[in-house]
C-alpha positions as CSV (number, residue, x, y, z in Angstrom):
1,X,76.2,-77.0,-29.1
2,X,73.3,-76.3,-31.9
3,X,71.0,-74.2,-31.0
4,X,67.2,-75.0,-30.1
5,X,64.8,-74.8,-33.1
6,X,62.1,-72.0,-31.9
7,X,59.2,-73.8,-33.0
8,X,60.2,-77.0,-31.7
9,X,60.7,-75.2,-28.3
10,X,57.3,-73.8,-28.5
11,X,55.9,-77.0,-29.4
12,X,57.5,-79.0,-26.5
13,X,56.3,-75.7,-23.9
14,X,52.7,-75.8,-25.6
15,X,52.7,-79.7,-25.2
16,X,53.2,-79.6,-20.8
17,X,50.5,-79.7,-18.2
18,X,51.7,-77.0,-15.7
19,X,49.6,-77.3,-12.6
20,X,47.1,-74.4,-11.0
21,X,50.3,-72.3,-10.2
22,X,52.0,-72.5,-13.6
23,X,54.4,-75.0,-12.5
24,X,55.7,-78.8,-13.4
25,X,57.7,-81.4,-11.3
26,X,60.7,-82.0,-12.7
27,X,63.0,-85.1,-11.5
28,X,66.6,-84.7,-12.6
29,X,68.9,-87.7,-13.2
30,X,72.2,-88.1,-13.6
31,X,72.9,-89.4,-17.2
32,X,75.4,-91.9,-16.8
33,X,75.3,-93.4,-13.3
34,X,71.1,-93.2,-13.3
35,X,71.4,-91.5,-10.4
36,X,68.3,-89.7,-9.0
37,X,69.6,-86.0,-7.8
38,X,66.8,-84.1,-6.8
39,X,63.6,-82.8,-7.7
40,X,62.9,-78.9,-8.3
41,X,59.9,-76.8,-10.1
42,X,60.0,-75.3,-13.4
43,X,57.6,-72.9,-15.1
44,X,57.2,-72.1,-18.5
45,X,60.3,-69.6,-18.8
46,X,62.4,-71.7,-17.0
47,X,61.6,-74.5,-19.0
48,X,62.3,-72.9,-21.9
49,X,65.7,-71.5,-20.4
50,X,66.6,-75.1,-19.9
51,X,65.5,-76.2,-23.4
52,X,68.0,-73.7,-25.0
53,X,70.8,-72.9,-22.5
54,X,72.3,-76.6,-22.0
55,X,72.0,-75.4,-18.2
56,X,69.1,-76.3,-15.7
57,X,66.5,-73.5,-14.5
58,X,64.4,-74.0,-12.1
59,X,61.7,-71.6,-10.5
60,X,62.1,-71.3,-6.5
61,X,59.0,-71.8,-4.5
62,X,60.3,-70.3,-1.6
63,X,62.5,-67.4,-3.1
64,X,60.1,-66.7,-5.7
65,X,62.9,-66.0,-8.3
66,X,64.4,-67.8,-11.2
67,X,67.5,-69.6,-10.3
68,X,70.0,-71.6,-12.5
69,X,71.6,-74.8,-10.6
70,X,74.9,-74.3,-9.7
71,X,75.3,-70.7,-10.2
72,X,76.5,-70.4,-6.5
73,X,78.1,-73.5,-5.4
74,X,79.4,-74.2,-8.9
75,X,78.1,-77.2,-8.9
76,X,76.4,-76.9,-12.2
77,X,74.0,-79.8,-14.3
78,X,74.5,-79.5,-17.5
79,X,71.7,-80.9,-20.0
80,X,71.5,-83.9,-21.7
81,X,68.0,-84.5,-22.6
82,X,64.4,-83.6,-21.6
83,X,61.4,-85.8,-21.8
84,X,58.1,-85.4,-20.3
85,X,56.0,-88.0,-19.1
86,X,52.8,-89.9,-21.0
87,X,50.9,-87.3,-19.4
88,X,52.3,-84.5,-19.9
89,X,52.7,-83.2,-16.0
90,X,56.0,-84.3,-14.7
91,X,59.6,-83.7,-16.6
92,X,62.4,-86.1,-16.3
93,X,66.0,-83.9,-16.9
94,X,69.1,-86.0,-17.4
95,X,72.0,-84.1,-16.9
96,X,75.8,-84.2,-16.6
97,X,76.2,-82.9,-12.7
98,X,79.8,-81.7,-11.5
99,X,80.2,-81.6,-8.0
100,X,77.0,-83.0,-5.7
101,X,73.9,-82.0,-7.0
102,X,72.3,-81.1,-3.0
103,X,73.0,-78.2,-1.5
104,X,74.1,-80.2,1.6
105,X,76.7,-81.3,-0.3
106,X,75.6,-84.7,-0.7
107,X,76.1,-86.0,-4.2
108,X,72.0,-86.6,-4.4
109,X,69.3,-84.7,-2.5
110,X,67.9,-88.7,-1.4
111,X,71.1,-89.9,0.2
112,X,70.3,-91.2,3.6
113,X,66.9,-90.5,3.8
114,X,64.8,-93.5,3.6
115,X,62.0,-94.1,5.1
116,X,60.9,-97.5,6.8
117,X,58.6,-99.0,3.9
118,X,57.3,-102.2,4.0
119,X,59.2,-103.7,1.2
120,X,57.8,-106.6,-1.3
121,X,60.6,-107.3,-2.9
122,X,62.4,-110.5,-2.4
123,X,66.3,-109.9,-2.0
């Protein structure tokens, strides 16, 4: 694995809208499948972690700590690209996930959880 290019790093961290409390959204997807996992925070630093450890950071809300997926349950995402959106304010991580990406052990944090929408599109 090459390593980051510094300036490009702080390009790409300069270039992100985080919100009022430093933070951004961001979705991550499983690369091949399409898969959405699950959704998480990052803030600057664990951004940047992500950009240049092949590994996913995130920022806890609740825990107020740093915390790298899969560093317990060993069910780790490893990166494959990062993109944000047009505006700037959401991420989209696509990863390589071994083992289920929720912590209930469900391969995807959205499995059996829908919600009765209306929907408008014919099957």
């Amino acid at each position: 694995m090459a390593g980051a290019d510094a300036a490009a790093v702080a390009a790409a961290l300069a270039a992100v809208k985080f919100d009022a409390n430093g933070l951004v959204p961001a979705i991550v997807q499983e690369r091949d499948s399409g898969a959405v996992l699950m959704l998480g925070y990052m803030d600057a630093t664990a951004l940047e972690r992500t950009l240049t450890s092949g590994r996913v950071w995130f920022w806890s809300r609740s825990r107020g700590e740093y915390w790298r997926k899969g560093d317990t349950s060993g069910h780790i995402q490893l990166v494959a690209s990062v993109a944000a959106d047009c505006d700037g304010d959401t991420l989209l991580v696509r990863v390589r996930q071994v083992g289920p990406a929720c912590h209930t052990g469900a391969q995807t944090c959205f499995d059996g959880r829908g919600l009765p929408a209306v929907s408008a599109v014919a099957d």
